[in-house]
PDB file of N, CA, C and O in Angstrom, chain B, residues numbered from 101:
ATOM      1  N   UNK B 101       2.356  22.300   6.456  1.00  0.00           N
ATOM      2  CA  UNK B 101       1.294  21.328   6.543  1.00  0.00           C
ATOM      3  C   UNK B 101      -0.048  21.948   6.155  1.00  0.00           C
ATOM      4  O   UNK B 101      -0.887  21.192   5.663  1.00  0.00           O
ATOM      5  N   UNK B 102      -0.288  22.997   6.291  1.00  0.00           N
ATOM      6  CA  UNK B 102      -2.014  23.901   5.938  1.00  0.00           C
ATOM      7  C   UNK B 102      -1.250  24.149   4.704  1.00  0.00           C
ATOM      8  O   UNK B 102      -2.050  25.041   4.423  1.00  0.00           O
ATOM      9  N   UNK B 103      -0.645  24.167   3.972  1.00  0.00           N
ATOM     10  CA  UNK B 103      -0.886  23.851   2.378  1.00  0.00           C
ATOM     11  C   UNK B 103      -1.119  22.777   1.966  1.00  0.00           C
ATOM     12  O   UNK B 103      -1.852  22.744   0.978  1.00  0.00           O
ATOM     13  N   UNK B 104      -0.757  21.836   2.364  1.00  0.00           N
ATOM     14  CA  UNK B 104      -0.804  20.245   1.808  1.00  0.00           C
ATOM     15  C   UNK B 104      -2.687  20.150   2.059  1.00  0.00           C
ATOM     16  O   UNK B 104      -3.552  19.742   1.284  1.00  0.00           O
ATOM     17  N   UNK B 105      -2.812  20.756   3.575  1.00  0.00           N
ATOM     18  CA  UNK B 105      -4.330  20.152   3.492  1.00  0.00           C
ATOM     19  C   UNK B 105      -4.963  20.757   2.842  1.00  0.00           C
ATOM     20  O   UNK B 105      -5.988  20.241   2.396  1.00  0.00           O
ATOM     21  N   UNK B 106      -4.651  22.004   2.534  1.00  0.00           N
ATOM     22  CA  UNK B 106      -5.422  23.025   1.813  1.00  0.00           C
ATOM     23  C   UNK B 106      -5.576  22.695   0.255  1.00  0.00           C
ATOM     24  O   UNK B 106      -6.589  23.003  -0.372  1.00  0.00           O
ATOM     25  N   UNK B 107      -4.686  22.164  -0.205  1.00  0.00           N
ATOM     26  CA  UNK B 107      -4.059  22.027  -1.364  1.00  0.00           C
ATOM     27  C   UNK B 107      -5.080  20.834  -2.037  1.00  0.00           C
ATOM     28  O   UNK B 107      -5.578  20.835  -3.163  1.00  0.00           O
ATOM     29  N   UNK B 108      -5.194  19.986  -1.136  1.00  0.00           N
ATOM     30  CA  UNK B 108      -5.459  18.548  -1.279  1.00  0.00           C
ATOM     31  C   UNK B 108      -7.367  18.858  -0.446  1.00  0.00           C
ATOM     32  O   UNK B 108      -7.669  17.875   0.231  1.00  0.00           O
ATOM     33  N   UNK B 109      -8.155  19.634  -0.446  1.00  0.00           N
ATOM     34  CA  UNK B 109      -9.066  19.387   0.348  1.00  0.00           C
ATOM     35  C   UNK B 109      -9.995  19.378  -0.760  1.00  0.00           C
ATOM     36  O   UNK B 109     -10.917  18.587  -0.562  1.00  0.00           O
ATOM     37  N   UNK B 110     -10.070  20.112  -2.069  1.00  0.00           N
ATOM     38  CA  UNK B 110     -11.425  19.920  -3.195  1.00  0.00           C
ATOM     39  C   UNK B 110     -10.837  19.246  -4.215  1.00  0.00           C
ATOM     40  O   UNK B 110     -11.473  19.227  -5.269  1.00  0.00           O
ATOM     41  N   UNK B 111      -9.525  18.546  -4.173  1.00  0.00           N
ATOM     42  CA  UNK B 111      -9.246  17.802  -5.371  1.00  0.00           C
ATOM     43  C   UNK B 111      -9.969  16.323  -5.456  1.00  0.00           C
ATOM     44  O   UNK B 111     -10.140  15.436  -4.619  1.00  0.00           O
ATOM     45  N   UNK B 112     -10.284  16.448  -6.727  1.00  0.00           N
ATOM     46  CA  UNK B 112     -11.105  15.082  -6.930  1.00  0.00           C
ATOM     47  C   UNK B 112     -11.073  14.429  -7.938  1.00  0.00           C
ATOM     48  O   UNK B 112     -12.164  14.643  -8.466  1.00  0.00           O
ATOM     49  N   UNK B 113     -10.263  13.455  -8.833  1.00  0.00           N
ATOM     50  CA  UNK B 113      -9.789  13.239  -9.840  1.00  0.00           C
ATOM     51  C   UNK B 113     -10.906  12.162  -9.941  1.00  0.00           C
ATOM     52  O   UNK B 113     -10.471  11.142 -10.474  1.00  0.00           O
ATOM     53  N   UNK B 114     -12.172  12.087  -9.599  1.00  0.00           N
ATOM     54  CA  UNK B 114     -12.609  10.712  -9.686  1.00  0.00           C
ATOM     55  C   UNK B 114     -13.956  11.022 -11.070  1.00  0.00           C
ATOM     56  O   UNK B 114     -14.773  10.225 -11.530  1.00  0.00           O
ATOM     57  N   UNK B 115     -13.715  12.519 -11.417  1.00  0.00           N
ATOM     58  CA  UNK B 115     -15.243  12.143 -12.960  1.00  0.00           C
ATOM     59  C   UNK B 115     -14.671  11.782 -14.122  1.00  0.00           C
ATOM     60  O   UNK B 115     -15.293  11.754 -15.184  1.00  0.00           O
ATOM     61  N   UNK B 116     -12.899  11.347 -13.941  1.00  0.00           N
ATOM     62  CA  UNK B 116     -12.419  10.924 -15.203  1.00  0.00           C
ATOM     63  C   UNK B 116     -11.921   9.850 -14.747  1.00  0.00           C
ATOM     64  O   UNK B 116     -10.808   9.764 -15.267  1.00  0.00           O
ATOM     65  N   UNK B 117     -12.048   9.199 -14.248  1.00  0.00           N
ATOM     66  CA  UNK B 117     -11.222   8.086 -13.816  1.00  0.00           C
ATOM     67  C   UNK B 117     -11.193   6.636 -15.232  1.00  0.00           C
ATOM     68  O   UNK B 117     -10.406   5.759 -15.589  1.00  0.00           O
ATOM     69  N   UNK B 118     -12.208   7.003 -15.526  1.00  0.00           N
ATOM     70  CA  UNK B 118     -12.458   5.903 -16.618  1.00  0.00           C
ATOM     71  C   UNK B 118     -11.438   5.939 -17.564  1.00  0.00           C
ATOM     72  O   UNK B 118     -10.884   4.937 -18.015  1.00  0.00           O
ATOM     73  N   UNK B 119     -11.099   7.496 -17.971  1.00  0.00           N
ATOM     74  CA  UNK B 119     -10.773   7.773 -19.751  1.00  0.00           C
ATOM     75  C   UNK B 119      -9.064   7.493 -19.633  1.00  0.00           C
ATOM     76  O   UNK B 119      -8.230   7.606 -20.531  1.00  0.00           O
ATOM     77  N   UNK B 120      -8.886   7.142 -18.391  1.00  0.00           N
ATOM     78  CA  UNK B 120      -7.222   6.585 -17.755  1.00  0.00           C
ATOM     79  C   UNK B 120      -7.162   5.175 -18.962  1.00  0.00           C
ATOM     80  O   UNK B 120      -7.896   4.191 -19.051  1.00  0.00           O
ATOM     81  N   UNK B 121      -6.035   5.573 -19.732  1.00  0.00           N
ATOM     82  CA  UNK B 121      -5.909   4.056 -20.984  1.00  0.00           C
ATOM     83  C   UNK B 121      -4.708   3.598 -20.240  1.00  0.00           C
ATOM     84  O   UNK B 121      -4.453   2.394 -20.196  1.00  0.00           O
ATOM     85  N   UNK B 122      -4.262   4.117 -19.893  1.00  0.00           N
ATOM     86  CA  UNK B 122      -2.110   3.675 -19.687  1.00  0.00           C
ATOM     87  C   UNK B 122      -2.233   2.732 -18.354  1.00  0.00           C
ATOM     88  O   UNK B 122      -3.280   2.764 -17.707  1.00  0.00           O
ATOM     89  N   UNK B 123      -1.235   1.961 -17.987  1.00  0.00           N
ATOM     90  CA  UNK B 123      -1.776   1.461 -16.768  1.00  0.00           C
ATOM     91  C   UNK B 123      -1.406   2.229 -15.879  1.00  0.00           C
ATOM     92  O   UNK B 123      -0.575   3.114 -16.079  1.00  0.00           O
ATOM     93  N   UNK B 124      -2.081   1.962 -14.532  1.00  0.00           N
ATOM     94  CA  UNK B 124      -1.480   3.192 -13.522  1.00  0.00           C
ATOM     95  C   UNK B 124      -1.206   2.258 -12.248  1.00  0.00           C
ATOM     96  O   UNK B 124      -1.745   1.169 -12.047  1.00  0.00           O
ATOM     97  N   UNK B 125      -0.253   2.900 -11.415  1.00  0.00           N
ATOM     98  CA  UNK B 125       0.453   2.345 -10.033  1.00  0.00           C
ATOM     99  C   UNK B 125      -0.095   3.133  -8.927  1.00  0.00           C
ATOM    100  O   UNK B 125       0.430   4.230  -9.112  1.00  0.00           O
ATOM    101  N   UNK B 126      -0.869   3.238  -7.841  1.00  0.00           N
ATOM    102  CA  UNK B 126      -1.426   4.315  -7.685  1.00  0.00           C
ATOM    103  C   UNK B 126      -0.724   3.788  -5.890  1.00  0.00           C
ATOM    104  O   UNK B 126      -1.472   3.009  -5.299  1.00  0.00           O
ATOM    105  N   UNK B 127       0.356   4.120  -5.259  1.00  0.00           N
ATOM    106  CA  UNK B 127       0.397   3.886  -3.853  1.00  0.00           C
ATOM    107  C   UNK B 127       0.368   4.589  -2.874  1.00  0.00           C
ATOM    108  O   UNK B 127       0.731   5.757  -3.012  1.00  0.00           O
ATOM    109  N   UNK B 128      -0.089   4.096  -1.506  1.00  0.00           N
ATOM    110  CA  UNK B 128      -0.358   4.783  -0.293  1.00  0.00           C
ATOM    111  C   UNK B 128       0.325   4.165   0.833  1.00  0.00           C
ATOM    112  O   UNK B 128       0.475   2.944   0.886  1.00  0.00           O
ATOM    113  N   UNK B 129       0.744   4.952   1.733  1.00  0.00           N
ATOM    114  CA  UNK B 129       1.109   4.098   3.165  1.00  0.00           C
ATOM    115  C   UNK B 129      -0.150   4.289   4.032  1.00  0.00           C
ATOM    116  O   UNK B 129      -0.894   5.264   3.923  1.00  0.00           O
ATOM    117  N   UNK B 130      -0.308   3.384   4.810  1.00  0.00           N
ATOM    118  CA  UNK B 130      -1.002   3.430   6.082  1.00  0.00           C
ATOM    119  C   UNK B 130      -1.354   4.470   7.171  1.00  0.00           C
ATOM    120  O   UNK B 130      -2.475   4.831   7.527  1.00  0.00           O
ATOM    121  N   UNK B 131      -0.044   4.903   7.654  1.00  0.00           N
ATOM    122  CA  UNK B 131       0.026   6.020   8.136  1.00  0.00           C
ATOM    123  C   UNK B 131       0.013   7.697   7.264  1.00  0.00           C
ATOM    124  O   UNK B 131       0.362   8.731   7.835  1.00  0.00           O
ATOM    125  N   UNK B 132      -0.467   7.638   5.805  1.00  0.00           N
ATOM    126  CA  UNK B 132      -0.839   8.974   5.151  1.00  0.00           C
ATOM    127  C   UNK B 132      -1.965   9.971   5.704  1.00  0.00           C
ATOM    128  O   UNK B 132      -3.013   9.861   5.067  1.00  0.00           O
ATOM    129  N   UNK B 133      -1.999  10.847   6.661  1.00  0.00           N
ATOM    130  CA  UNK B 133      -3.081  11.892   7.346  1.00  0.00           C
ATOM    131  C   UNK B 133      -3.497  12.559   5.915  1.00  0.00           C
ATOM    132  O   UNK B 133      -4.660  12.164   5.835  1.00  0.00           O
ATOM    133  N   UNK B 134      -3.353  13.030   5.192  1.00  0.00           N
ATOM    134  CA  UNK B 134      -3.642  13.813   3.581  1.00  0.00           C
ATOM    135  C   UNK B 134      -4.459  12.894   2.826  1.00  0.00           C
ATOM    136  O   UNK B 134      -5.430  13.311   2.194  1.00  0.00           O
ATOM    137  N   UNK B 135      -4.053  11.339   2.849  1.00  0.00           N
ATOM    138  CA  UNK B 135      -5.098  10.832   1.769  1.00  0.00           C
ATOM    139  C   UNK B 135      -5.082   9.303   2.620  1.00  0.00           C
ATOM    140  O   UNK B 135      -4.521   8.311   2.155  1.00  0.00           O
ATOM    141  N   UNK B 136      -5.668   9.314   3.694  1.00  0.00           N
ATOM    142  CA  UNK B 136      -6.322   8.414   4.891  1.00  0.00           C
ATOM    143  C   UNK B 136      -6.978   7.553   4.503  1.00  0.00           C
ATOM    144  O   UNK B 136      -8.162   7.596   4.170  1.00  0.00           O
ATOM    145  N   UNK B 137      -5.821   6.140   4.514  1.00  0.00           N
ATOM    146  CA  UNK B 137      -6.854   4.831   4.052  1.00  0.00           C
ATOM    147  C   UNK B 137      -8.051   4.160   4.486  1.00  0.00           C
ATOM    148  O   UNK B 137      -8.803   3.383   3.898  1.00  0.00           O
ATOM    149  N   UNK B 138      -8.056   4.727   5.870  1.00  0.00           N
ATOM    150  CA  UNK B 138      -9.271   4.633   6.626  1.00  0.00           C
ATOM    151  C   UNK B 138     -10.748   5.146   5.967  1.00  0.00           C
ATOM    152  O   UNK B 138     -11.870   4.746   6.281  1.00  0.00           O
ATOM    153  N   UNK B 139     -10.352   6.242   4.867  1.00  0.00           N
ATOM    154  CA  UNK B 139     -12.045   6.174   4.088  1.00  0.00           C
ATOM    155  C   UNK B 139     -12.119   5.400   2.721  1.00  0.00           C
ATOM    156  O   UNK B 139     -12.725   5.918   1.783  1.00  0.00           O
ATOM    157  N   UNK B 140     -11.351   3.832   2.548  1.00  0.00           N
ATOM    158  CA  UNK B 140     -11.641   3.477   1.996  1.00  0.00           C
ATOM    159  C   UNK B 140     -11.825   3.897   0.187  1.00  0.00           C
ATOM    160  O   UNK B 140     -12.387   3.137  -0.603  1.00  0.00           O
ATOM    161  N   UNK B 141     -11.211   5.267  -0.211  1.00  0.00           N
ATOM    162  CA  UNK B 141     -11.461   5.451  -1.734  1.00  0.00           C
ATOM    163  C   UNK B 141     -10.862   5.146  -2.498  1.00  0.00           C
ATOM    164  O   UNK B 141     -11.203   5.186  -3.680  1.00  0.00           O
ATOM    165  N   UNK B 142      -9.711   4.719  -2.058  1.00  0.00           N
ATOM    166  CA  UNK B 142      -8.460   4.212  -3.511  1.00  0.00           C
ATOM    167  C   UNK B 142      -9.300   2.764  -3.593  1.00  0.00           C
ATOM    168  O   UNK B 142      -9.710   2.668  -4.749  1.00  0.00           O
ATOM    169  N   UNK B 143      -9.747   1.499  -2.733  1.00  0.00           N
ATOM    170  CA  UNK B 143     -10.554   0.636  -3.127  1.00  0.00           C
ATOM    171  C   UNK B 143     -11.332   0.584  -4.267  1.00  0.00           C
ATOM    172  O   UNK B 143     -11.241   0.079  -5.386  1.00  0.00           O
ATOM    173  N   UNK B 144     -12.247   1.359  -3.555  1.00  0.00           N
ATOM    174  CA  UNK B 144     -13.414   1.352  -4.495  1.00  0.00           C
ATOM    175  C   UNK B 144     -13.081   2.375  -6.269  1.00  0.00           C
ATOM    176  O   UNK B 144     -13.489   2.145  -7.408  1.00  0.00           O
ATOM    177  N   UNK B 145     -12.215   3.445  -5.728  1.00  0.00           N
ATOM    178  CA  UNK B 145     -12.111   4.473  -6.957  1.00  0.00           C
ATOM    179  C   UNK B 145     -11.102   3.355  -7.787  1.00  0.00           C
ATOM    180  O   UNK B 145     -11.747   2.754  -8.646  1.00  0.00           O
ATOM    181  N   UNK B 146     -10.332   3.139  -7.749  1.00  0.00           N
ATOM    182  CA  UNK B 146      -9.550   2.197  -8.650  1.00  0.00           C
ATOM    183  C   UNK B 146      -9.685   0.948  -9.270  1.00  0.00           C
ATOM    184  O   UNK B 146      -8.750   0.380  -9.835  1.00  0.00           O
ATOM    185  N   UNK B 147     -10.887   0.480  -9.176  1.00  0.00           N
ATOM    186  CA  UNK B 147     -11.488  -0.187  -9.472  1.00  0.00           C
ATOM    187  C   UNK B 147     -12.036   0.533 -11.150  1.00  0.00           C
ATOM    188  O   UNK B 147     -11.873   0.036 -12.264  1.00  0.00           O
ATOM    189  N   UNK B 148     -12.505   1.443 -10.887  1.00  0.00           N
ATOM    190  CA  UNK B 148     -12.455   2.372 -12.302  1.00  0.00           C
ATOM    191  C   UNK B 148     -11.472   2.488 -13.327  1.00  0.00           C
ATOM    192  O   UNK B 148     -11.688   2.545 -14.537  1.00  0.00           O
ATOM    193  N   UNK B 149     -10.125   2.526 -12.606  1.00  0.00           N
ATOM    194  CA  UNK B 149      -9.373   2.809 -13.584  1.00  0.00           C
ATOM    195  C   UNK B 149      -9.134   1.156 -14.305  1.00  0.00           C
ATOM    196  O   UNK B 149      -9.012   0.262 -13.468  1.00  0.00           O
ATOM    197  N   UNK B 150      -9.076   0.801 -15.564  1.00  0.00           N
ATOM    198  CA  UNK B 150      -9.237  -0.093 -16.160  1.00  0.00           C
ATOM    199  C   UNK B 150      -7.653  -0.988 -16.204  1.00  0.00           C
ATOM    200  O   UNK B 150      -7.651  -2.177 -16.521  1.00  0.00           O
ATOM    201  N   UNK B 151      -6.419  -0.292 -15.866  1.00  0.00           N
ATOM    202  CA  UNK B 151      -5.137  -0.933 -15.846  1.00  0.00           C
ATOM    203  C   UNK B 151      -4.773  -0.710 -14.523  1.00  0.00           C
ATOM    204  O   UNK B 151      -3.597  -0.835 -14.179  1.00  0.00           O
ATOM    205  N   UNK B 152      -5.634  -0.400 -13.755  1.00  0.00           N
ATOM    206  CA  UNK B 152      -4.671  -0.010 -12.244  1.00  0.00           C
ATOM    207  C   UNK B 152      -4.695  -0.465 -11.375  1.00  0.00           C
ATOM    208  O   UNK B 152      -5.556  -1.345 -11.372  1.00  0.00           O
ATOM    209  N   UNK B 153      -4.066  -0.361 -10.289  1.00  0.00           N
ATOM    210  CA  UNK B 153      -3.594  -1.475  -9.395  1.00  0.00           C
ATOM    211  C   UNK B 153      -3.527  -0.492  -8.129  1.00  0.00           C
ATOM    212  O   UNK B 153      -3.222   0.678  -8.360  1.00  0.00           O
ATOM    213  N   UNK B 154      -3.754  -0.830  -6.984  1.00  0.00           N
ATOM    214  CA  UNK B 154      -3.370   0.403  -5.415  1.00  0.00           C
ATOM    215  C   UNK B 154      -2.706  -0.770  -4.610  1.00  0.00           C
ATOM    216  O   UNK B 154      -3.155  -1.743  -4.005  1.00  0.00           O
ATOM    217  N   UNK B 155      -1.506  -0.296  -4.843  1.00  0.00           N
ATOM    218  CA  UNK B 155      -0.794  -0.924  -3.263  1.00  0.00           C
ATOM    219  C   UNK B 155      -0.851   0.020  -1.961  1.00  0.00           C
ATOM    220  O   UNK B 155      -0.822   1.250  -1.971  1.00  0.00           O
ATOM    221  N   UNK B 156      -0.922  -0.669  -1.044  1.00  0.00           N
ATOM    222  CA  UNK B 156      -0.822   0.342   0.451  1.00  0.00           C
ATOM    223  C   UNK B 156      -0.338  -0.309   1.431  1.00  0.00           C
ATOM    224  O   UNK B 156      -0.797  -1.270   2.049  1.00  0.00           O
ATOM    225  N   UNK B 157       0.999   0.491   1.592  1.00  0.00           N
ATOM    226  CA  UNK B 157       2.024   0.232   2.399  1.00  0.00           C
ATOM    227  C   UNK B 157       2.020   0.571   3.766  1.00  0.00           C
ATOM    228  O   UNK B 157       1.892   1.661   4.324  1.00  0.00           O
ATOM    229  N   UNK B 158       2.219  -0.813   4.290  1.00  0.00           N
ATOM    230  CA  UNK B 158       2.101  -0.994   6.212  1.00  0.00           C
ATOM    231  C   UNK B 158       2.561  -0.123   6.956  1.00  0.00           C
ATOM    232  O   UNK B 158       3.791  -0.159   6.932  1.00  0.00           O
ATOM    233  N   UNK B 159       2.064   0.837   7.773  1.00  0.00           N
ATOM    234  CA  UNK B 159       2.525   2.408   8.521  1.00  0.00           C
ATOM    235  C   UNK B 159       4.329   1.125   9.044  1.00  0.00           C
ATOM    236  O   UNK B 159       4.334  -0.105   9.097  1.00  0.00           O
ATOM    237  N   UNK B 160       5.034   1.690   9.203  1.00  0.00           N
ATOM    238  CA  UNK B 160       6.457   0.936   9.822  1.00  0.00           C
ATOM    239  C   UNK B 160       7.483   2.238  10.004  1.00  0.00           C
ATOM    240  O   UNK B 160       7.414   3.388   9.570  1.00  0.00           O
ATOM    241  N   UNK B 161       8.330   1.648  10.722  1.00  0.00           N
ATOM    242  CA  UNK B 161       9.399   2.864  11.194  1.00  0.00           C
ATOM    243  C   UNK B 161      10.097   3.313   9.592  1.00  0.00           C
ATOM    244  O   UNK B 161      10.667   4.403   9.609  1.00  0.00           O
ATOM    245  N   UNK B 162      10.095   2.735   8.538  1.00  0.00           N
ATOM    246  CA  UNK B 162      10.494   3.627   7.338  1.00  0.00           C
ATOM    247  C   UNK B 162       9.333   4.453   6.859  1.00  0.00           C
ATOM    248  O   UNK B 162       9.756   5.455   6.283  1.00  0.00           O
ATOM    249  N   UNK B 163       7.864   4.386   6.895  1.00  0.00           N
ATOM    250  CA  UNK B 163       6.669   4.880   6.304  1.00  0.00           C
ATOM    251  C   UNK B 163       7.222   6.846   7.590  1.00  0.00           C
ATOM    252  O   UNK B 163       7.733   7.075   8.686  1.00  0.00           O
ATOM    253  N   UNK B 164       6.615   7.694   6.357  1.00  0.00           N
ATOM    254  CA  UNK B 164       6.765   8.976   7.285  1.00  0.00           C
ATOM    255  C   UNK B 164       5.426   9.748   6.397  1.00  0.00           C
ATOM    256  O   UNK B 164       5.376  10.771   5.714  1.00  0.00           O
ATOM    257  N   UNK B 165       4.705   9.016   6.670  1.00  0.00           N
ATOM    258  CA  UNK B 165       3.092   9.619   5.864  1.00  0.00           C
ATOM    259  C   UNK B 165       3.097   9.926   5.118  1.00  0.00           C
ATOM    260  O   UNK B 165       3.642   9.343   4.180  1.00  0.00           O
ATOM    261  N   UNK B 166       2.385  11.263   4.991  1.00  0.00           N
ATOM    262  CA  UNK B 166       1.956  11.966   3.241  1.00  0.00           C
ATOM    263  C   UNK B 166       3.644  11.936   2.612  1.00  0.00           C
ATOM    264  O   UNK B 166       3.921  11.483   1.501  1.00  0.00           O
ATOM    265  N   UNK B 167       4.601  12.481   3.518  1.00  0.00           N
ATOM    266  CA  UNK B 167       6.080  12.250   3.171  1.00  0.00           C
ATOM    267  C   UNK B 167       6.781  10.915   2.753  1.00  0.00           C
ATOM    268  O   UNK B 167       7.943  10.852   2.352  1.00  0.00           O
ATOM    269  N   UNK B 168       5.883   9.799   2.906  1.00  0.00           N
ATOM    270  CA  UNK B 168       6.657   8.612   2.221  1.00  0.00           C
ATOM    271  C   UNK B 168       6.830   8.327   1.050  1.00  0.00           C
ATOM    272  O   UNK B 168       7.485   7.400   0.574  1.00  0.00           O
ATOM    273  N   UNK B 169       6.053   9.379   0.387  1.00  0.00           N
ATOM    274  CA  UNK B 169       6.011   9.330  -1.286  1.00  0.00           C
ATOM    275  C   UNK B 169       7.621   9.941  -1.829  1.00  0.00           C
ATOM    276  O   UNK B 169       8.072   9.697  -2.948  1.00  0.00           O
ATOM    277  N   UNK B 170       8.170  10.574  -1.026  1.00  0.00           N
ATOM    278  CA  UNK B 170       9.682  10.860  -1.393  1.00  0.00           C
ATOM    279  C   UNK B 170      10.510   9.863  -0.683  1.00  0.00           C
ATOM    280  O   UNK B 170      11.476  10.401  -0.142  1.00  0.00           O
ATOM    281  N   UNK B 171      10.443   8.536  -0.504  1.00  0.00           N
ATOM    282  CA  UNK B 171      11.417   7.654  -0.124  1.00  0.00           C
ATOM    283  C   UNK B 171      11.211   6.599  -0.737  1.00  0.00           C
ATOM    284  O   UNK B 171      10.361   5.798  -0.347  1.00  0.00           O
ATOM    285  N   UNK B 172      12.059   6.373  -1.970  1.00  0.00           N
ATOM    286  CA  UNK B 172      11.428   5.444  -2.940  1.00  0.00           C
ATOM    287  C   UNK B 172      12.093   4.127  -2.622  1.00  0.00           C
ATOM    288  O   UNK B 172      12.081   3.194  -3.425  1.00  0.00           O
ATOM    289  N   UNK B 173      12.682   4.063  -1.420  1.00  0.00           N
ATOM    290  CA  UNK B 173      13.336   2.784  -1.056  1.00  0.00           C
ATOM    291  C   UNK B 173      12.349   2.079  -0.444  1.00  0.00           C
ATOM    292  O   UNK B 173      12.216   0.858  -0.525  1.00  0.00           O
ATOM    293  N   UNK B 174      11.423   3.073   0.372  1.00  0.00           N
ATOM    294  CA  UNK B 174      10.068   2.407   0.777  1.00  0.00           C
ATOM    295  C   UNK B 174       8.825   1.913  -0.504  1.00  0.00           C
ATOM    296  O   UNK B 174       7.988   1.011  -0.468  1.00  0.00           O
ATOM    297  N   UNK B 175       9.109   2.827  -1.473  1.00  0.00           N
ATOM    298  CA  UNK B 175       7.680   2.115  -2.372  1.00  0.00           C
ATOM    299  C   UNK B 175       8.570   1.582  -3.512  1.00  0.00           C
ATOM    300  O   UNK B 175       7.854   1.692  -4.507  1.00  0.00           O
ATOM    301  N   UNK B 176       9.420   1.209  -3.786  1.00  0.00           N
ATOM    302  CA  UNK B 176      10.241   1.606  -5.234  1.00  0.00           C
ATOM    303  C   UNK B 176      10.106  -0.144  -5.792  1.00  0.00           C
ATOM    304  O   UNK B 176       9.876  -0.607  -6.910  1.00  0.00           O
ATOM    305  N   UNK B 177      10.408  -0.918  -4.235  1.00  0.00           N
ATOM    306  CA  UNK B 177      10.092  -2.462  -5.652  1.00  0.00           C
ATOM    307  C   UNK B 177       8.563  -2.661  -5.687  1.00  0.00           C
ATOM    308  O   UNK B 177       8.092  -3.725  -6.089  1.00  0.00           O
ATOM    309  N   UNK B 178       7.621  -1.423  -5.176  1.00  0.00           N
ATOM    310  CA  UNK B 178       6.569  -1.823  -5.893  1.00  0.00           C
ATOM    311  C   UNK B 178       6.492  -1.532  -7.434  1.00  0.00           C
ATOM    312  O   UNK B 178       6.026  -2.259  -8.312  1.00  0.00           O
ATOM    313  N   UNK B 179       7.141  -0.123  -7.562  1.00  0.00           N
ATOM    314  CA  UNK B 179       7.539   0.398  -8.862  1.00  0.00           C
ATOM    315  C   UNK B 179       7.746  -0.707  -9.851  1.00  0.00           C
ATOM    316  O   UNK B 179       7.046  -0.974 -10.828  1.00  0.00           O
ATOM    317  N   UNK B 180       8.946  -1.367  -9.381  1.00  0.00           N
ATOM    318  CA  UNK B 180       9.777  -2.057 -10.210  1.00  0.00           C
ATOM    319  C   UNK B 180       9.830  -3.262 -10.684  1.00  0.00           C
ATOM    320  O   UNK B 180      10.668  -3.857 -11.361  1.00  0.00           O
ATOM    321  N   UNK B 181       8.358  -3.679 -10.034  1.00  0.00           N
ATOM    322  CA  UNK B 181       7.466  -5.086  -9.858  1.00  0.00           C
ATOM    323  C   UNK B 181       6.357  -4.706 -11.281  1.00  0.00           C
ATOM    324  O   UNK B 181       6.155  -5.521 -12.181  1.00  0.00           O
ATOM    325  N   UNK B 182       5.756  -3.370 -11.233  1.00  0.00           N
ATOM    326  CA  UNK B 182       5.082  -2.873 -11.952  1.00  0.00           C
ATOM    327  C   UNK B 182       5.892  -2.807 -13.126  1.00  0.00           C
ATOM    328  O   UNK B 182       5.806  -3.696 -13.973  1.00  0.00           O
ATOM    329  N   UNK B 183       6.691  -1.815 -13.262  1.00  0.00           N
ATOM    330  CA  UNK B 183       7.386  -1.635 -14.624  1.00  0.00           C
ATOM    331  C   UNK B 183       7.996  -3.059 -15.453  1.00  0.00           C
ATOM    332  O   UNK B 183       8.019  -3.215 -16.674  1.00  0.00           O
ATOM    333  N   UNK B 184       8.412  -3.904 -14.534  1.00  0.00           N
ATOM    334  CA  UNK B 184       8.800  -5.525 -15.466  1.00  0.00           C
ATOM    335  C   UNK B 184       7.636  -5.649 -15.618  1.00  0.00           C
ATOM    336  O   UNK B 184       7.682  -5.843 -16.832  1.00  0.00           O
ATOM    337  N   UNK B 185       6.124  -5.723 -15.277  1.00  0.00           N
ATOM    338  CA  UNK B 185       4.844  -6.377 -15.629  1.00  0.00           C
ATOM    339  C   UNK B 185       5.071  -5.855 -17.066  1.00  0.00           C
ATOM    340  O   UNK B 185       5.262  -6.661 -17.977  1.00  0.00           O
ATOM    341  N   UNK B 186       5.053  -4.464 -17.297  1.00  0.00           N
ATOM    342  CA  UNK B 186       4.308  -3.189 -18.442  1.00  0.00           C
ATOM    343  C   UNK B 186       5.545  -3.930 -19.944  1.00  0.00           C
ATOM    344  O   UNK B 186       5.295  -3.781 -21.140  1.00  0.00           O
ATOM    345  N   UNK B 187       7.188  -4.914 -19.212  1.00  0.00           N
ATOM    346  CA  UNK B 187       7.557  -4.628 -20.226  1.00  0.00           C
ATOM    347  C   UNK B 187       7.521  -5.829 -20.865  1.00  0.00           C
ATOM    348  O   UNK B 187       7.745  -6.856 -20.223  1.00  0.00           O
ATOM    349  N   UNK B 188       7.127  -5.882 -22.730  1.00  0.00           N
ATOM    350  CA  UNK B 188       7.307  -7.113 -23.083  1.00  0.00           C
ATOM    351  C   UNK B 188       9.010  -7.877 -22.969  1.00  0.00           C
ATOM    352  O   UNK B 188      10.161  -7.444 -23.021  1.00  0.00           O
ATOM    353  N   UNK B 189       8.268  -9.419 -22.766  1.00  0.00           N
ATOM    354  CA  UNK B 189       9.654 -10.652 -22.848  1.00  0.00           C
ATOM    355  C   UNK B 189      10.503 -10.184 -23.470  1.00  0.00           C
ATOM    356  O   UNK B 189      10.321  -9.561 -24.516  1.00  0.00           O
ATOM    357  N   UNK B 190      11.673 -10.413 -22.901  1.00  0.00           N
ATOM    358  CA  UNK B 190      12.944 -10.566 -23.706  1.00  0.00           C
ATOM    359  C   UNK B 190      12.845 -11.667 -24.446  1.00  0.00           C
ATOM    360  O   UNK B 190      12.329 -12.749 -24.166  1.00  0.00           O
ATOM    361  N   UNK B 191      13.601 -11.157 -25.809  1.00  0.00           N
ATOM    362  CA  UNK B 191      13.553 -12.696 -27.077  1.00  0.00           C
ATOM    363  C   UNK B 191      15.303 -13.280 -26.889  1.00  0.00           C
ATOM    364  O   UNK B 191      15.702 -14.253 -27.529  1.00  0.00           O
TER     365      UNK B 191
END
């Protein structure tokens, strides 16, 4: 765990946020201690990115925080909601 915070304490991806062309999926759970929806920055920062979207998923007995990002049964039909958007109609 003192790597994750350590790891994650001066990263700041937000002086490029603009030059993002591709669309992006950017998700969080509720219960994440590492990147804490409680300060509000995926709101406001994603708003920058010009194709992107922030879902944030309800703390629940499947959510296991910064660790819910490896249980894609918990975020995965957001994925997969996203990826049919990105693909053109079938003819």
């Amino acid at each position: 765990m003192l790597y994750y915070y350590n790891a994650s304490r001066d990263y700041d991806p937000s002086p490029n946020l603009e030059k993002i062309t591709a669309a992006l999926l950017a998700i969080n759970s509720a219960d994440d201690v590492v990147n804490p929806p409680e300060l509000g920055l995926m709101e406001k920062l994603m708003l920058r990115v010009k194709h992107g979207r922030y879902v944030l998923i309800p703390t629940s007995d499947k959510t296991r925080g910064h660790g819910t990002h490896s249980l894609p049964t918990v975020w995965g039909s957001y994925l997969a909601d996203f990826l049919r958007e990105l693909s053109p109609p079938s003819q």
